[in-house]
N, C-alpha and C positions, 0 to 999 in steps of 0.2 A: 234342160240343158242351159236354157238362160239362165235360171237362178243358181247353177253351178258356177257359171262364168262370171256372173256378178259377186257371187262370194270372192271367186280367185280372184277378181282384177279388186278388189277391195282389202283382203289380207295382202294382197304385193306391196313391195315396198311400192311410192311414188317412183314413177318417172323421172328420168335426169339422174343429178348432182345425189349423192347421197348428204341427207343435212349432216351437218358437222355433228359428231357426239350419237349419232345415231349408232352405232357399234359396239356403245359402252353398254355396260350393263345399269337397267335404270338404279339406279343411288339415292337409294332416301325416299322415293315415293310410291312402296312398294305396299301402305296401307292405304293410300289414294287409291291408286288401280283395284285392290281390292274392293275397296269400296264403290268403285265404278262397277265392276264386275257385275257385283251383286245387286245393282240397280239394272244392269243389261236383263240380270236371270229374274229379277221381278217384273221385269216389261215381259219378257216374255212367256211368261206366267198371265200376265192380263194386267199388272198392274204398273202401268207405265208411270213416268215425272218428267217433271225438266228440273236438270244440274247444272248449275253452273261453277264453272271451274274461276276461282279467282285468284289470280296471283300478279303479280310486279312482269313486268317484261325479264324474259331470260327463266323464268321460272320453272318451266319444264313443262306448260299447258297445253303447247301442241306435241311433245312428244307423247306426253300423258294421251291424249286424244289419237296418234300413229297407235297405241299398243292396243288400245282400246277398243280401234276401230278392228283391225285384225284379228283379237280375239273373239269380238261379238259375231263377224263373219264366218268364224269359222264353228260357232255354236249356234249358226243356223237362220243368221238374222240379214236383213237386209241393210246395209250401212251406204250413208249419203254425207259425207264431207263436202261441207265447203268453206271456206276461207276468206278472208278478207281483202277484197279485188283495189289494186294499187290503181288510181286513174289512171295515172302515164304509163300503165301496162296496156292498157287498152282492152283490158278484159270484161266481161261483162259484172253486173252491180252483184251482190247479194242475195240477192231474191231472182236475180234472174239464173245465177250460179245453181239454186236450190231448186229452181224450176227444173234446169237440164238435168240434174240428177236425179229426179225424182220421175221426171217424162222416162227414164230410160232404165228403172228399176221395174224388177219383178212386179207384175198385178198394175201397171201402170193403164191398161188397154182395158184395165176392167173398171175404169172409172165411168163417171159421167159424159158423152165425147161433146156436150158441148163446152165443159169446162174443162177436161184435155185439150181441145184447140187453144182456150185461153191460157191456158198454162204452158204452151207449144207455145205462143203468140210470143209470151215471156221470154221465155228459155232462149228464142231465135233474138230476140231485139237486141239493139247494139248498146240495151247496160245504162244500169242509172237511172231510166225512166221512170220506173218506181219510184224510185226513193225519193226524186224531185218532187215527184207526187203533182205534175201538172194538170190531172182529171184526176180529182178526189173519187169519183162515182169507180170510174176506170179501175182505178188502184185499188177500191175493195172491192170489186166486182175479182180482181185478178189474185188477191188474196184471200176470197173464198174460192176461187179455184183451184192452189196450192193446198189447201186444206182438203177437200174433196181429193186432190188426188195423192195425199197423206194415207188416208182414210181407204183408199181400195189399195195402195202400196202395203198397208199395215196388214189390210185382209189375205195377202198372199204368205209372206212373211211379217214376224217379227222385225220392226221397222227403228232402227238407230241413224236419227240424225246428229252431227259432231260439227258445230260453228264455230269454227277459230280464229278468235279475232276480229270477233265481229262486233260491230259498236252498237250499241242495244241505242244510241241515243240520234241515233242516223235515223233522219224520215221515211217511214214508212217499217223499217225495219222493226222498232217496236214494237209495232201493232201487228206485223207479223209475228213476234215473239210471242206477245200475248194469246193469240190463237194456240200456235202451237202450245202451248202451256195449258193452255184450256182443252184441248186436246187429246191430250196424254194421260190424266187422270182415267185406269179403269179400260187403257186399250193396251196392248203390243205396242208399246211406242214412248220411246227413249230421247227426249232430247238433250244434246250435250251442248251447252255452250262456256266458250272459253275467253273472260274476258280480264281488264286490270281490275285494279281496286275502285279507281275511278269513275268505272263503270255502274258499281253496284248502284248509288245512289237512283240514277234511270231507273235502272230496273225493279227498285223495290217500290217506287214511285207506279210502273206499270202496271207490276204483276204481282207485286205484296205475297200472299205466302202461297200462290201458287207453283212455287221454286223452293227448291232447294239449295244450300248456297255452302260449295265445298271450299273452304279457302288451303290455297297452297302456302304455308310461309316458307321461308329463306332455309336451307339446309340446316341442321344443327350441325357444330363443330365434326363431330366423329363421319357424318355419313359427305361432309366435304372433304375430308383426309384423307376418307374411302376412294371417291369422285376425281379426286386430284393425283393419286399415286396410280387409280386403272386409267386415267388419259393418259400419264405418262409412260406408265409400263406399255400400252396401246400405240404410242407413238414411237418412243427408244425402247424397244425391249433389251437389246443387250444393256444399257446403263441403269445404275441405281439412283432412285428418286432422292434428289438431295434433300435435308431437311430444312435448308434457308428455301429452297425454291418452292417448296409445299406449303411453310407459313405463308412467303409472300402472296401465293395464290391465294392460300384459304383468305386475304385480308382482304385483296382486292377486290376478290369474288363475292364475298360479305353473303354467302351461302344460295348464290345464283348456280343452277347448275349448268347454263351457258357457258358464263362468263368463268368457272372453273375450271371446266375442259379448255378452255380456249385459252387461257391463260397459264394450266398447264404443259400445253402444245408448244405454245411459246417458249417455254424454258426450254424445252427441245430442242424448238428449230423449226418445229412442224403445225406450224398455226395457219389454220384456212389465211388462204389470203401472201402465203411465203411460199409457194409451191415450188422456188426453186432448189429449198432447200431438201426437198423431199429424199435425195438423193444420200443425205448424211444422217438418216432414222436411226440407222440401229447402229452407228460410229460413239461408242463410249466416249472416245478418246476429245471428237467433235464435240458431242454434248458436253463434256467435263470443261471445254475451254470459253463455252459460249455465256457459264453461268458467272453471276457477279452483272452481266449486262443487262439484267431484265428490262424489257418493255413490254407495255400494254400492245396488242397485236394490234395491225390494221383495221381486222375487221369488229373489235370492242371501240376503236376509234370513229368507226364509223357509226356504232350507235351512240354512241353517246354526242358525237357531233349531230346526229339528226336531233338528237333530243335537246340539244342545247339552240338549234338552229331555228326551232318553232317561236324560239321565246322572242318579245318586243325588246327592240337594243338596249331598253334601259334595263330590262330582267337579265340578260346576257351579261351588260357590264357590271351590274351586282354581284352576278357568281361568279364571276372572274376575279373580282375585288375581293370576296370573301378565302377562294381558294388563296389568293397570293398570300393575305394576312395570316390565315393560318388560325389560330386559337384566339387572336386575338382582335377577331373580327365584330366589335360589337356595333349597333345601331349607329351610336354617336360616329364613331372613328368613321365607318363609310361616308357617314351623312356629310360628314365635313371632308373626308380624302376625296370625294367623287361630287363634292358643291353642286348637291341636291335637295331642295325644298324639303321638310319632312312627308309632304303627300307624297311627293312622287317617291320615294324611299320605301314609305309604306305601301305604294301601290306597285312596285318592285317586290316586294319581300314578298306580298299575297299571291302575286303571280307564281314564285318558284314554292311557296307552297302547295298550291293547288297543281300544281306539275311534280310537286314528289320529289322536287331539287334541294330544297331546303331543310333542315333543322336546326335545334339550340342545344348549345353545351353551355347550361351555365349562364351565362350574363352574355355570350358572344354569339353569333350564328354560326353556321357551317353548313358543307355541302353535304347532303345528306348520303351519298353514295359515296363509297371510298373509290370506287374503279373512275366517276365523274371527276370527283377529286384530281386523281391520277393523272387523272388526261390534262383538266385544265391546267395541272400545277406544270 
């Protein structure tokens, strides 16, 4: 009866807010999931990996990991998602997120109970304590008992862990990865993890070819076309998707399939975040009068403001200055428009590189993101 219930509260959707785009039919990443699948039905077979999911923010890694999860629970497996805890949520760390899922899965009682308490100890603390890693001795004492209770969770069921967004470079959490990875080879036991690009370099640094490494790229043209006419047909079903409105998404969206639902919505009227328009969905007559005004929605504003938000002021005022210029953003022309040393120029530029902000067209720079673009301009 437990392991019934653990199935079903695992195939359920999440609690709350349905994510935005969850309704859509997935678009473009229907050889990924297979290829998930097929790494679920070799774990449970006996021969388990860890996959890592990589792709750009907006990419489709945690919806990828929703289907995933679902499917694997309902073929018999035992699945533990956890996600990546916001401090100012107040929720517990990582490791301690993975501890309470794992305490409360099938075959958990059949572990070891002195290292169920420790892993109990985890699961219950108020988060982060790990990964600060304040008793080194402590912190692997508590990370071989996460493994140990892996290990008799795997022996009951087929055991699929799915980490989203979780930063492989955070202390303590790597060296939890590394286990789990070591792990896996040759049991019932699947680990997914879902990280950027970013990320890899940690990782391959940790655990080198004990991974596998799925990368997600950007949608191709046809399966954003796709993505962009089912949010809208999703949204206004009585109106026909116009075709100025389906370029301008496919451009901005630059083959995100976040940012193309969400920006599909938008042409609607119906974009997370406009909720009062919800009322004028399936008004042809509405939609027909709102197009020619396109905006990037609140909530594509808000990501791109967090991501512009981390940067030091002089990185910020560079991409600001590259968007307003336009094409004709070269080295020299900021260095003298914004009367900047050439270090600190160059120590601006390295910065929105390594944040994925930047590229070159040519002899000029530019925002690497057209939706970032968008917003700054």
């Amino acid at each position: 009866a437990l392991s019934l219930r653990e199935r079903l509260r695992a195939a359920a959707p999440p609690s709350g807010a349905r994510p935005a785009g969850e309704q859509l039919p997935l678009v473009g990443r229907e050889q990924a999931l297979a290829a998930l699948l097929a790494a679920v039905d070799e774990a449970r077979a006996g021969g388990g990996s860890a996959v890592v999911l990589a792709g750009a923010a907006g990419a489709g890694k945690s919806r990828l990991l929703r289907e995933l999860a679902r499917a694997a629970a309902l073929r018999g497996c035992t699945v533990v998602r956890v996600g990546d805890p916001r401090p100012a949520s107040g929720a517990p760390g990582v490791l301690a997120a993975l501890a309470a899922g794992l305490c409360d899965a099938p075959g958990a009682l059949g572990g070891d109970p002195t290292e169920l308490v420790l892993a109990r100890r985890l699961a219950s603390s108020a988060g982060h304590e790990l990964e600060r890693g304040p008793d080194p001795r402590r912190a692997a004492a508590e990370r071989r008992a996460l493994i140990e209770l892996v290990d008799a969770v795997a022996e009951e069921e087929p055991l699929v862990l799915c980490l989203d967004a979780v930063d492989p470079a955070a202390p303590g959490v790597g060296a939890m990865l590394a286990l789990l990875a070591e792990a896996a080879p040759g049991r019932p036991i699947l680990v997914l993890l879902a990280t950027r690009p970013a990320g890899l370099p940690a990782l391959a640094r940790r655990l080198g070819g004990a991974i596998r490494i799925h990368p997600l790229p950007p949608l191709d043209d046809e399966a954003a076309e796709r993505l962009v006419r089912e949010a809208m047909r999703d949204a206004a079903p009585a109106a026909v998707p116009d075709a100025a409105d389906v370029a301008w998404c496919m451009r901005l969206g630059a083959g995100s399939p976040h940012a193309l639902a969400e920006l599909a919505r938008s042409c609607t009227g119906r974009s997370e975040g406009r909720p009062g328009e919800e009322a004028e969905v399936g008004d042809a007559a509405a939609v027909g009068a709102r197009r020619g005004a396109r905006r990037v929605p609140p909530t594509l504003r808000a990501l791109v403001e967090t991501r512009v938000d981390v940067l030091r002021p002089r990185a910020r005022q560079l991409l600001a200055a590259i968007a307003a210029l336009g094409g004709s953003a070269t080295p020299e022309r900021l260095r003298i428009a914004l009367e900047l040393p050439t270090h600190a120029l160059l120590g601006a530029i390295d910065e929105l590189v390594r944040a994925e902000l930047l590229t070159a067209r040519g002899a000029a720079l530019a925002v690497a993101d057209p939706l970032t673009d968008a917003v700054l301009r």
